[in-house]
ZAGULO-883739 format. One record per residue: residue number from 0; residue in one letter; x, y negated, z of N, C-alpha, C in turn. Coordinates in Angstrom, 1 decimal, padded with zeros to 4 digits. Example, Ala and Ser with C-alpha at 12.3 -4.5 7.8 and 13.67 -1.06 7.14 Angstrom:
# residues 2
<rec 0,'A',<013.2,005.7,007.8>,<012.3,004.5,007.8>,<013.2,003.3,007.8>>;
<rec 1,'S',<012.8,002.2,007.1>,<013.7,001.1,007.1>,<012.9,000.0,007.9>>;
***
This chain:
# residues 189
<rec 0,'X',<-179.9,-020.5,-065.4>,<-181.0,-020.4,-066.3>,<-181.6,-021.8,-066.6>>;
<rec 1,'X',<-181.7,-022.5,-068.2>,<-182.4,-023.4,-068.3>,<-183.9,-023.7,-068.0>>;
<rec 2,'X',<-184.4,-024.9,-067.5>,<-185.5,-025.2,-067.5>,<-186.4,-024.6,-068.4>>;
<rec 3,'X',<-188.0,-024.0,-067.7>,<-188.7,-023.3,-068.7>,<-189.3,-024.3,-069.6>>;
<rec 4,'X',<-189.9,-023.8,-070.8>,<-190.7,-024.7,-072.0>,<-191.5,-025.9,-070.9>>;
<rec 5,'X',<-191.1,-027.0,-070.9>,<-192.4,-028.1,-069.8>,<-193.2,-028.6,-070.8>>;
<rec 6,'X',<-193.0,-029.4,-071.7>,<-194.0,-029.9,-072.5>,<-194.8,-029.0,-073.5>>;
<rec 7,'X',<-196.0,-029.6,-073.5>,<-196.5,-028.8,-074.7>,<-197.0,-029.6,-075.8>>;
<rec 8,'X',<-196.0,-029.7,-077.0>,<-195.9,-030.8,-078.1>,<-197.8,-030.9,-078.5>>;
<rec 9,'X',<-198.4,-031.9,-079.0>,<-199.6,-032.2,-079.7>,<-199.0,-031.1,-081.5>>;
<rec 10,'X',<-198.2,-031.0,-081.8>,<-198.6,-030.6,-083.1>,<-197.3,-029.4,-083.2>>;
<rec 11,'X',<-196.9,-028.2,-083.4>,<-195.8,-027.1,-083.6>,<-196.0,-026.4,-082.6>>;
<rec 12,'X',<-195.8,-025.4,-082.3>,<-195.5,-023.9,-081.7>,<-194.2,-023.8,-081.3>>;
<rec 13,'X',<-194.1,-023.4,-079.9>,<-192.8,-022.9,-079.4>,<-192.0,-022.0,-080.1>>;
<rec 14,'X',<-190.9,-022.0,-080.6>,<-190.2,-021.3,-081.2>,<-190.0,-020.6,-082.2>>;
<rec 15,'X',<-191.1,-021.6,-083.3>,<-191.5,-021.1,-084.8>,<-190.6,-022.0,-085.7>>;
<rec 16,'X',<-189.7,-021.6,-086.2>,<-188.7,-022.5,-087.0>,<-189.5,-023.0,-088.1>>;
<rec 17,'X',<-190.5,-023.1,-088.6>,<-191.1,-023.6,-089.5>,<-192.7,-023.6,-089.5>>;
<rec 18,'X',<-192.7,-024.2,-088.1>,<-194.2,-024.5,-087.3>,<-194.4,-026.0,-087.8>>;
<rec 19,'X',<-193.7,-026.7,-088.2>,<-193.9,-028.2,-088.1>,<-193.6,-028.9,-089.8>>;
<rec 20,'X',<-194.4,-029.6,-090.6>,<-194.3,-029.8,-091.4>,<-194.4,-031.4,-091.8>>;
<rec 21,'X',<-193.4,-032.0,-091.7>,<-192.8,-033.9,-092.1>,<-193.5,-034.3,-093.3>>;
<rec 22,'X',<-194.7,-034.8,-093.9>,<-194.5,-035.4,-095.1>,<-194.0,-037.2,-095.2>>;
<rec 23,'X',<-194.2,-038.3,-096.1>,<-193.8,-039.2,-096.1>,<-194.9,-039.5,-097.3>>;
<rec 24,'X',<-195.2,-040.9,-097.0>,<-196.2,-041.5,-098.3>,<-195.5,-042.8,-098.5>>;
<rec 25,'X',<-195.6,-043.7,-098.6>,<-195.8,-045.2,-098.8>,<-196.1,-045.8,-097.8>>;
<rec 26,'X',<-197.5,-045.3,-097.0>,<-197.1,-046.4,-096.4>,<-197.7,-045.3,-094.5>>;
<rec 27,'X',<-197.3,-044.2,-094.7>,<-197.2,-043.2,-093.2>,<-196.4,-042.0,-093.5>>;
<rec 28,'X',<-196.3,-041.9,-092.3>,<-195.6,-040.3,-092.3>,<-196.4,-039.5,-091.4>>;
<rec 29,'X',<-196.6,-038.4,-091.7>,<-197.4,-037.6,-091.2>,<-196.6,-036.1,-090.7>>;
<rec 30,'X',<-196.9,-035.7,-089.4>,<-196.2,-034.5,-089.0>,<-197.2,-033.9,-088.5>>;
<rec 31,'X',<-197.3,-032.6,-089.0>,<-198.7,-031.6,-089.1>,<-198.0,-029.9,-088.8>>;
<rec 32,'X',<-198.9,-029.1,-088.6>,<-198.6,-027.8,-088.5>,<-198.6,-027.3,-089.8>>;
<rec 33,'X',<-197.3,-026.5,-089.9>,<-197.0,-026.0,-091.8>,<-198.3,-025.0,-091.6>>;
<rec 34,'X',<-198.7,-024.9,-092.8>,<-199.3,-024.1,-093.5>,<-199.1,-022.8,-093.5>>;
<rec 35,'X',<-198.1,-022.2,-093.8>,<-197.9,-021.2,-092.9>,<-198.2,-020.5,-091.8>>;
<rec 36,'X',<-197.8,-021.4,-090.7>,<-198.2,-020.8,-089.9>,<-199.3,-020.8,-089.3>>;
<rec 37,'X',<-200.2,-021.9,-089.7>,<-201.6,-022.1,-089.7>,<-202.4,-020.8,-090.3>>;
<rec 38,'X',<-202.0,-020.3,-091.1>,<-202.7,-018.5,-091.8>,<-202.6,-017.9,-090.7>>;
<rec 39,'X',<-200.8,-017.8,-090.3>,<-200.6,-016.7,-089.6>,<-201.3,-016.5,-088.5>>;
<rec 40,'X',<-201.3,-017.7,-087.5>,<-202.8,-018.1,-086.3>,<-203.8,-018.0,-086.6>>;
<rec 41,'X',<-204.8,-017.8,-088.0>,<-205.6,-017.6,-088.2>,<-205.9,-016.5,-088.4>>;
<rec 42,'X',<-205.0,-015.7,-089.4>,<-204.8,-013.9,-089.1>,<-204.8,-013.0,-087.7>>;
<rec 43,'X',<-204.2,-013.3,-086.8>,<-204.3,-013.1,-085.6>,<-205.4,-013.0,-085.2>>;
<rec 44,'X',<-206.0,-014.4,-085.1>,<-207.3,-014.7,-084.1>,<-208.3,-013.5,-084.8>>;
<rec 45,'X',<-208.2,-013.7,-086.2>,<-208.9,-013.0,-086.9>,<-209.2,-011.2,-086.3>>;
<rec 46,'X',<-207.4,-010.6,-086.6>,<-207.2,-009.5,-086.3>,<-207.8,-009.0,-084.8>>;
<rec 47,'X',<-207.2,-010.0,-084.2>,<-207.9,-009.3,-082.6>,<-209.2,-010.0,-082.7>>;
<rec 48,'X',<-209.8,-011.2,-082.7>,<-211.7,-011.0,-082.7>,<-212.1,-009.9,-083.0>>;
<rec 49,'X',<-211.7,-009.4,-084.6>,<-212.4,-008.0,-084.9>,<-212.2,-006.6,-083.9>>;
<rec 50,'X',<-210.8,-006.6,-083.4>,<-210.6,-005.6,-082.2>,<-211.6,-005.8,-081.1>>;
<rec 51,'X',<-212.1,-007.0,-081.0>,<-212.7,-007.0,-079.3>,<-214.1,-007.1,-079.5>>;
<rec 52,'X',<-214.3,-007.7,-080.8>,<-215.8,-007.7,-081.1>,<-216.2,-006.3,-081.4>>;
<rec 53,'X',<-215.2,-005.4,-081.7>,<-215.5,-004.0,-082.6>,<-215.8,-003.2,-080.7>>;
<rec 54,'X',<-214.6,-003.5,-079.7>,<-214.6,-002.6,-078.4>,<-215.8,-003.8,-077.4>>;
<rec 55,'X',<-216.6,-004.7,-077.7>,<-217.0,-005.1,-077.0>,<-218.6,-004.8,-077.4>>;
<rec 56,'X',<-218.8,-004.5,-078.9>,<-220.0,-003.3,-079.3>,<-220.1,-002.0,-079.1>>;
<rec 57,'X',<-218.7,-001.6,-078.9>,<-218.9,-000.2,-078.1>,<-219.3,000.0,-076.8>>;
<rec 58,'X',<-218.8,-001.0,-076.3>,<-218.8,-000.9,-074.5>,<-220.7,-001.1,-074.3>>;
<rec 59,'X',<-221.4,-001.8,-075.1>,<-222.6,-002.6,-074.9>,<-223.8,-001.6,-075.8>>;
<rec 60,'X',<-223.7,-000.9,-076.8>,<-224.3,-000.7,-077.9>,<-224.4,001.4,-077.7>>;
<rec 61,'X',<-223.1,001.8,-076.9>,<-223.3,003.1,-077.2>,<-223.3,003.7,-075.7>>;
<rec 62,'X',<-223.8,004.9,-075.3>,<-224.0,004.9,-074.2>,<-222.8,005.9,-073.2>>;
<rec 63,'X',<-221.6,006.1,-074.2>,<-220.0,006.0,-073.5>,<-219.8,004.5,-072.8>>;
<rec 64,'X',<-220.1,003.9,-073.8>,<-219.3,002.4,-073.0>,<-220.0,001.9,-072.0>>;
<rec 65,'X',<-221.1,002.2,-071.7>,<-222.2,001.9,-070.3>,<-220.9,002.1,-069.6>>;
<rec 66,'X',<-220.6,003.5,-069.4>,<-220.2,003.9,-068.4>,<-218.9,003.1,-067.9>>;
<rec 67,'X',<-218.8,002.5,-069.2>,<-217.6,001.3,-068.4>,<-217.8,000.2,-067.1>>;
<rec 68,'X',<-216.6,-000.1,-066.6>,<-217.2,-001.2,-065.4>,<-217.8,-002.4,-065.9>>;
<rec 69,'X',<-218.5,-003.0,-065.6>,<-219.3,-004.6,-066.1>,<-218.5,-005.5,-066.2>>;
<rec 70,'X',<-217.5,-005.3,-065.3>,<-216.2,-006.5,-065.5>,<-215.6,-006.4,-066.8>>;
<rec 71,'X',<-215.4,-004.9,-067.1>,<-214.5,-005.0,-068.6>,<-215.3,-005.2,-069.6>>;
<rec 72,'X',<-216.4,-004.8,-070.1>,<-217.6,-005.6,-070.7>,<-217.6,-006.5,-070.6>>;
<rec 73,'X',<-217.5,-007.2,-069.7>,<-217.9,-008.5,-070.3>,<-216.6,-009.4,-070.2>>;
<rec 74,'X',<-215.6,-009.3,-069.6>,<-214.4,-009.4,-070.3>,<-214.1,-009.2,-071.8>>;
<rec 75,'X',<-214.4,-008.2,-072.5>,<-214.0,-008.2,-073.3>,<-214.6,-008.7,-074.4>>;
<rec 76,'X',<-216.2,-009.1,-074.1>,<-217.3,-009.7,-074.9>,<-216.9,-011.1,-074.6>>;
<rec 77,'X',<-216.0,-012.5,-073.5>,<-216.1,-013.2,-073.2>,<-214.6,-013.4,-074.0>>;
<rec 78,'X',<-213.6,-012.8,-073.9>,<-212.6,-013.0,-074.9>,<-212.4,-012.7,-076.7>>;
<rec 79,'X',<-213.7,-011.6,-077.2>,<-213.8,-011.7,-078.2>,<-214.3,-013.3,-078.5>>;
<rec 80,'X',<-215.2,-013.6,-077.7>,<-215.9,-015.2,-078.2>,<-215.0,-015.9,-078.5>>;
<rec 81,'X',<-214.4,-016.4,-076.9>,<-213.0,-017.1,-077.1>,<-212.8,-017.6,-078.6>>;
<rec 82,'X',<-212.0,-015.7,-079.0>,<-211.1,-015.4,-080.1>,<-211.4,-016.4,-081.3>>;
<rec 83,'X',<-213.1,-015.9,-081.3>,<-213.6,-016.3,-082.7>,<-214.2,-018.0,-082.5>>;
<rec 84,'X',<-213.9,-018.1,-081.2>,<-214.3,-019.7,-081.2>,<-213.2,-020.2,-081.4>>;
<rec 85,'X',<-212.3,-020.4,-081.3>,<-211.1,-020.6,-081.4>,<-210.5,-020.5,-082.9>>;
<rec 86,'X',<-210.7,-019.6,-083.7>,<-210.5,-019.5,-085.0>,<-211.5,-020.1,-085.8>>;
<rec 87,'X',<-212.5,-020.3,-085.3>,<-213.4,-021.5,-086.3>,<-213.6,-023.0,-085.9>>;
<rec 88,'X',<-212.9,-023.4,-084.6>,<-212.5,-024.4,-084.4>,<-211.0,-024.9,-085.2>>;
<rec 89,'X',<-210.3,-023.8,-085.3>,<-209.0,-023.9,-086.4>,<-209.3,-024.1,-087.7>>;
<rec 90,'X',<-210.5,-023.8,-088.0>,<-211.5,-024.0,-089.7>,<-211.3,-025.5,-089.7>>;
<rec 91,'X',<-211.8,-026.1,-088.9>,<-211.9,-027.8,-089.0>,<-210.8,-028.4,-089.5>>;
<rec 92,'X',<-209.5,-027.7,-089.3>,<-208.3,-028.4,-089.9>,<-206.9,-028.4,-088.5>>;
<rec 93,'X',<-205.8,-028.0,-088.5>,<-204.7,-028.1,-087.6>,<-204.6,-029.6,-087.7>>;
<rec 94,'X',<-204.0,-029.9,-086.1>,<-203.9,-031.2,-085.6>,<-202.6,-031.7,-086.3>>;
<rec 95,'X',<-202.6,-033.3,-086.4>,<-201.4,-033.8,-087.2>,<-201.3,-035.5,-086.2>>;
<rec 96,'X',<-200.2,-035.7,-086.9>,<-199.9,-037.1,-086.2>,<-199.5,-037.7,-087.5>>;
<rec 97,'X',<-199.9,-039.3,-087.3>,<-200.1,-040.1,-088.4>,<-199.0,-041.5,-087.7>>;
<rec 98,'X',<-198.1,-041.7,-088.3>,<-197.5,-042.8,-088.2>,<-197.8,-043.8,-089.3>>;
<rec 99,'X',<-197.8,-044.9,-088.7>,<-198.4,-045.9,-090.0>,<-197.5,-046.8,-089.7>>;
<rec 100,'X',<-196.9,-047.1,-091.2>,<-195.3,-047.7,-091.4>,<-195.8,-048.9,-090.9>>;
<rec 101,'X',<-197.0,-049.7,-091.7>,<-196.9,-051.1,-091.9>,<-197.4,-051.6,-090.5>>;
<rec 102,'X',<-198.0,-051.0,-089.2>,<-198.5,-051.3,-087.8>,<-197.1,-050.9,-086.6>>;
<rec 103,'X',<-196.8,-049.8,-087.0>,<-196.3,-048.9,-086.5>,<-197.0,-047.4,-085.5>>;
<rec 104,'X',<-198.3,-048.0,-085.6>,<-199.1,-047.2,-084.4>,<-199.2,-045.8,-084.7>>;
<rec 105,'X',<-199.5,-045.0,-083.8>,<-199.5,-043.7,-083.8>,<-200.8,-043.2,-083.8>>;
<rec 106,'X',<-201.2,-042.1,-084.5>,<-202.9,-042.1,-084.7>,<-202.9,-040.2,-084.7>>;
<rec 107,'X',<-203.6,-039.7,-083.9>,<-203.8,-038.7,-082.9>,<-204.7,-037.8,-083.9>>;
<rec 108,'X',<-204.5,-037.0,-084.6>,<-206.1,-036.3,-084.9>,<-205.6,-035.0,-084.8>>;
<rec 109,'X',<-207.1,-034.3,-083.8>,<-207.0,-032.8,-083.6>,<-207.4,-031.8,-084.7>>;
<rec 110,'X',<-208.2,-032.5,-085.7>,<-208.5,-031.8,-087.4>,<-208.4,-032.6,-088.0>>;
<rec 111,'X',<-209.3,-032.4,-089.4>,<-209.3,-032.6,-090.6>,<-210.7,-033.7,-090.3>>;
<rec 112,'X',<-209.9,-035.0,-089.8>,<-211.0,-035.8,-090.0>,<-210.6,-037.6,-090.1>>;
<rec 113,'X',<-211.5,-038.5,-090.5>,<-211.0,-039.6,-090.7>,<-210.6,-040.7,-089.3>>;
<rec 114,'X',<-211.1,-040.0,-088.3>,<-211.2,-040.7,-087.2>,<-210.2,-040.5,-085.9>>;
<rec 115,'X',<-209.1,-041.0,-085.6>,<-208.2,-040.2,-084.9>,<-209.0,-040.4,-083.2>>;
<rec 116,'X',<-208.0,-039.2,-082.6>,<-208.9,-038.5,-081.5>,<-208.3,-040.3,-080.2>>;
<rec 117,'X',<-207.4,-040.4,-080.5>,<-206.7,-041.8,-079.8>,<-205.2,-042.6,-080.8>>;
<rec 118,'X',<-205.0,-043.5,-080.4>,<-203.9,-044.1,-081.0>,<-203.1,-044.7,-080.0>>;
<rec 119,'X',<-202.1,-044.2,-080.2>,<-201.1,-044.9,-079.7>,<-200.3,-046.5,-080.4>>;
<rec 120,'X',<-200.4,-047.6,-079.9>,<-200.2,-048.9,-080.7>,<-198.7,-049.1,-080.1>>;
<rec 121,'X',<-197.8,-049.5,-081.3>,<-196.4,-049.6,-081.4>,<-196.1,-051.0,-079.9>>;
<rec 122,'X',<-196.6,-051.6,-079.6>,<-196.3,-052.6,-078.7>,<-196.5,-052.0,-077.4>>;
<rec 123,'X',<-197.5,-050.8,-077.2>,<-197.7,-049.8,-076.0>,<-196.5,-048.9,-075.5>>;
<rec 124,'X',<-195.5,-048.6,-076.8>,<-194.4,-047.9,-076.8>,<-193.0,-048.4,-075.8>>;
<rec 125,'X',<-192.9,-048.0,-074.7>,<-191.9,-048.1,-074.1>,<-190.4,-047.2,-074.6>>;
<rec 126,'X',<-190.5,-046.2,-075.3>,<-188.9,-045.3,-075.7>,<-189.7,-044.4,-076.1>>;
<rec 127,'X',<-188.8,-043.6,-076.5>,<-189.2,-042.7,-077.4>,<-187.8,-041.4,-077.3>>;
<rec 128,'X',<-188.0,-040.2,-076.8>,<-187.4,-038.9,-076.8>,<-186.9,-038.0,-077.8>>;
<rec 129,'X',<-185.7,-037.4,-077.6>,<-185.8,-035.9,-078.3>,<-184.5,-035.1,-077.1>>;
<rec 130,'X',<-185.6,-034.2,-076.6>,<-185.0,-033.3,-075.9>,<-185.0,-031.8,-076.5>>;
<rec 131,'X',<-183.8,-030.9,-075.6>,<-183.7,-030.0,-075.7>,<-184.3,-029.2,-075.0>>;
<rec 132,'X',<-185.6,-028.2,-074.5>,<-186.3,-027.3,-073.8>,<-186.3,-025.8,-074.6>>;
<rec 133,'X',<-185.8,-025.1,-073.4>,<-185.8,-023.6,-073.4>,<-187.4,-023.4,-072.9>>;
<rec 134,'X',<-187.7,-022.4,-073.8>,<-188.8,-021.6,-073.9>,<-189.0,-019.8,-073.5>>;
<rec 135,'X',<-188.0,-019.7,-073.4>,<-187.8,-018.2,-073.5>,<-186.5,-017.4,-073.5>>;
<rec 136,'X',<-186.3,-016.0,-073.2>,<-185.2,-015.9,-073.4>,<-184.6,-014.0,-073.5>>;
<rec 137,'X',<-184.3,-013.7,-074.0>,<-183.7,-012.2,-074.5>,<-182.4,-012.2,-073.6>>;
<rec 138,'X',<-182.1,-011.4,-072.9>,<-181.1,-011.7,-072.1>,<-180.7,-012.9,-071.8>>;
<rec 139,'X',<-178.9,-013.0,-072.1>,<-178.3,-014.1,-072.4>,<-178.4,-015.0,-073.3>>;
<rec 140,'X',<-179.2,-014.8,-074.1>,<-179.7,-015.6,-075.5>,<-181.1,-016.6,-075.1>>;
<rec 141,'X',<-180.9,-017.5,-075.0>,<-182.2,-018.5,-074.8>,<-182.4,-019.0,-075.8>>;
<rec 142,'X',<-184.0,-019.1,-076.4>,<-184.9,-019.8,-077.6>,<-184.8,-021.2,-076.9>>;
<rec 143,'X',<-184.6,-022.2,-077.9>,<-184.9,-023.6,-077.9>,<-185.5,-024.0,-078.6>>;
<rec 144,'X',<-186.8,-025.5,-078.4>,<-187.0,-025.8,-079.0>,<-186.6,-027.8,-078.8>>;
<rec 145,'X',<-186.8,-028.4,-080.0>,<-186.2,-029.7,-079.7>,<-187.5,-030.5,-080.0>>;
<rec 146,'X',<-187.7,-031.3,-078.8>,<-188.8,-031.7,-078.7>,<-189.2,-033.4,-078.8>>;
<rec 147,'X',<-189.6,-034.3,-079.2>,<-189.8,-035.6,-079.8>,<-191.1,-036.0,-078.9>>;
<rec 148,'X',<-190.9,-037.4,-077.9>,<-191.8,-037.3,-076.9>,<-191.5,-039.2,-077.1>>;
<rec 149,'X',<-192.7,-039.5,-076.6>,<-192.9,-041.1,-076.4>,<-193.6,-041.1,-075.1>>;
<rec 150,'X',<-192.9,-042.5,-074.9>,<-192.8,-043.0,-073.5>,<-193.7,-044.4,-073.7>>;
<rec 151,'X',<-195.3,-044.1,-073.2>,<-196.5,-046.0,-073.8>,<-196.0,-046.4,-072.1>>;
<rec 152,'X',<-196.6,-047.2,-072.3>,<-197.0,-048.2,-070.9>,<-198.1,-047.3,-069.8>>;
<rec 153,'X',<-197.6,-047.9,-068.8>,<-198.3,-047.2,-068.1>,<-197.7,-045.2,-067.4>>;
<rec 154,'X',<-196.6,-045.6,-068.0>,<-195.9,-044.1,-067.1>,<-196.0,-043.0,-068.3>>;
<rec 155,'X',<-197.2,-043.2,-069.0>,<-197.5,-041.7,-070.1>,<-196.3,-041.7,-071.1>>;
<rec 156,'X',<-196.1,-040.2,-070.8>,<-195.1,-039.5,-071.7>,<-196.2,-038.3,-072.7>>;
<rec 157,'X',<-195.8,-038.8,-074.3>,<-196.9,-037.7,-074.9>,<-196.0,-037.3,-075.6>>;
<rec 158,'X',<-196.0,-035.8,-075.4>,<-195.0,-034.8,-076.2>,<-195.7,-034.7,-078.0>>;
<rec 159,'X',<-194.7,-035.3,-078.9>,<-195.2,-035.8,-080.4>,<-195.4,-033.9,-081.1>>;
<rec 160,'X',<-194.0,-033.4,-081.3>,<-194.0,-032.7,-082.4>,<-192.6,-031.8,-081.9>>;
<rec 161,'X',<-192.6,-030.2,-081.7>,<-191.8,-029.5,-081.7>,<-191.3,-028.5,-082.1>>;
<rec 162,'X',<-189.9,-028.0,-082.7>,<-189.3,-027.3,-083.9>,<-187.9,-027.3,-083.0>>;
<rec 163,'X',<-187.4,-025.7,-083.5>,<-186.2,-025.8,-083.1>,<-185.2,-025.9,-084.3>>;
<rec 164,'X',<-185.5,-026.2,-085.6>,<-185.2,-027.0,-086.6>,<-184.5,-028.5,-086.4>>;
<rec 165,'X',<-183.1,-028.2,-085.8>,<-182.3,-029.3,-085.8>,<-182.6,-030.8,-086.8>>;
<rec 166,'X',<-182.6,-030.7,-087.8>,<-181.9,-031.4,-088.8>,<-183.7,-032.1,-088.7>>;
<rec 167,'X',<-184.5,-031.4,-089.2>,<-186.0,-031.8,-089.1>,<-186.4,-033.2,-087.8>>;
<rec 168,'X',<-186.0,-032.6,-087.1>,<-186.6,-033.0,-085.8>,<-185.6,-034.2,-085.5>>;
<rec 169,'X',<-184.2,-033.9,-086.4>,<-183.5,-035.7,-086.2>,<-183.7,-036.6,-086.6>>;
<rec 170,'X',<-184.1,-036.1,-088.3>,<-185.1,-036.8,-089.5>,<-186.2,-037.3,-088.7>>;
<rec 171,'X',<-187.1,-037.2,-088.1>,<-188.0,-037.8,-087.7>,<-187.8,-038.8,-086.9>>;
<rec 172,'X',<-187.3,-038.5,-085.6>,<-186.3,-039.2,-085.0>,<-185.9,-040.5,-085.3>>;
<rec 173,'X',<-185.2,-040.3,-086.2>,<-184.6,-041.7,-087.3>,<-185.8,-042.5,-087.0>>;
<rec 174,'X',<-187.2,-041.9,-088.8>,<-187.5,-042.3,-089.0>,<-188.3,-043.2,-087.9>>;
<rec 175,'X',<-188.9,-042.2,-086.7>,<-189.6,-043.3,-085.8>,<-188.9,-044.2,-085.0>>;
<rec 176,'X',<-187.7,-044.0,-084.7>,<-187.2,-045.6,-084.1>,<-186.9,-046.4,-085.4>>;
<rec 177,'X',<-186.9,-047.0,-086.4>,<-186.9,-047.5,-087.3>,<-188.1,-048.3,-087.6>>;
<rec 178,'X',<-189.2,-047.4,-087.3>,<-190.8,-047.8,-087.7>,<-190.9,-048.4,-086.0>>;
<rec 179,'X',<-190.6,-047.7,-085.3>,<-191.1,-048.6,-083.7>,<-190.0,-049.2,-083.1>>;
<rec 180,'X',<-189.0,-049.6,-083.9>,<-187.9,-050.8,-083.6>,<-187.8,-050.1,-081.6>>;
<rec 181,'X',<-187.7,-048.9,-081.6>,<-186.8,-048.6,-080.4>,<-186.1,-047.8,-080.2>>;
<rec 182,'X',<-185.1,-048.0,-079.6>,<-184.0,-047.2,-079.4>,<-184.2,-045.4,-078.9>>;
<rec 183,'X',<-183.6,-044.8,-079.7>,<-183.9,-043.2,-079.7>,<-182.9,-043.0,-078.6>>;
<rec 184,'X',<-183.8,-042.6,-077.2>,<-182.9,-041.2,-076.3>,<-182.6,-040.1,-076.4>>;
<rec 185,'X',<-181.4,-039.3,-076.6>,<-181.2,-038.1,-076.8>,<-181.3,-037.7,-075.5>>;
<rec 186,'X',<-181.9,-036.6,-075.0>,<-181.6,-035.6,-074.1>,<-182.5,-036.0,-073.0>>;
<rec 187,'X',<-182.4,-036.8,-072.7>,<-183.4,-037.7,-071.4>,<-184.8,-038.1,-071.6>>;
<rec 188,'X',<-185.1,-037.0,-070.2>,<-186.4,-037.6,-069.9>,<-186.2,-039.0,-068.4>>;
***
């Protein structure tokens, strides 16, 4: 059996073929969570908040649900929050990574904002990754996803962007050893 999912990329979903979305400008490339599937995570959180918010007023509000244990109450008042904190933290904007051609640096942001959360600077960059990691698996059939990771100074490995979209995820590849003049490892961590 292959190694389980280890990294957990900054920007895509394990085993959503069209979790990850490449644009290109002039003078960056940006790799962000498609749109897509940004709804569909938002529909979700949506769908169950309203499930737990709806069973976590029952449990609290009518006097069947007293009779429930206090653990599941408030279990299920503490995971409706969660839900809905979580989906209005998603309002701010899905996280993206910003390569900037003319520096090379890498620029971190967890939303929709002008200020990245950290940067990674192209001279900090020791190598740069694209591995193969199983995530899962239906019998004999294992989900892969291929995963794009950089190697700074200092030992840190930060997992970039993950898609089991071959062709996508070589394209990138390319383009960032080109922009950070280093040599792309296949397969090796």
């Amino acid at each position: 059996m292959p190694a389980p999912f280890p990294d957990k990329p900054f920007v895509g979903m394990p085993g959503s073929e069209k979790s990850v979305e490449i644009s290109r400008t002039e003078d960056r490339i940006v790799c962000c969570q498609a749109s897509r599937t940004y709804r569909y995570s938002q529909a979700i959180l949506v769908i169950f908040g309203l499930l737990l918010a709806y069973m976590a007023w029952g449990f609290w509000a009518n006097p069947e649900g007293a009779a429930a244990p206090l653990f599941i109450r408030l279990l299920t008042l503490l995971f409706a929050l969660a839900l809905w904190f979580l989906f209005i933290r998603n309002l701010l904007g899905p996280p993206r990574i910003e390569v900037v051609i003319s520096s090379g640096d890498l620029q971190f942001f967890r939303r929709r904002t002008a200020r990245p959360v950290f940067i990674v600077r192209k001279q900090d960059v020791v190598g740069f990754d694209l591995t193969e990691q199983f995530y899962g698996s239906l019998g004999e059939e294992f989900w892969r996803n291929l995963v794009i990771s950089v190697n700074a100074l200092g030992g840190r490995r930060i997992a970039l962007c993950a898609s089991p979209d071959e062709k996508l995820m070589q394209s990138f590849a390319a383009e960032l050893a080109f922009v950070l003049g280093v040599p792309l490892q296949v397969g090796g961590q």
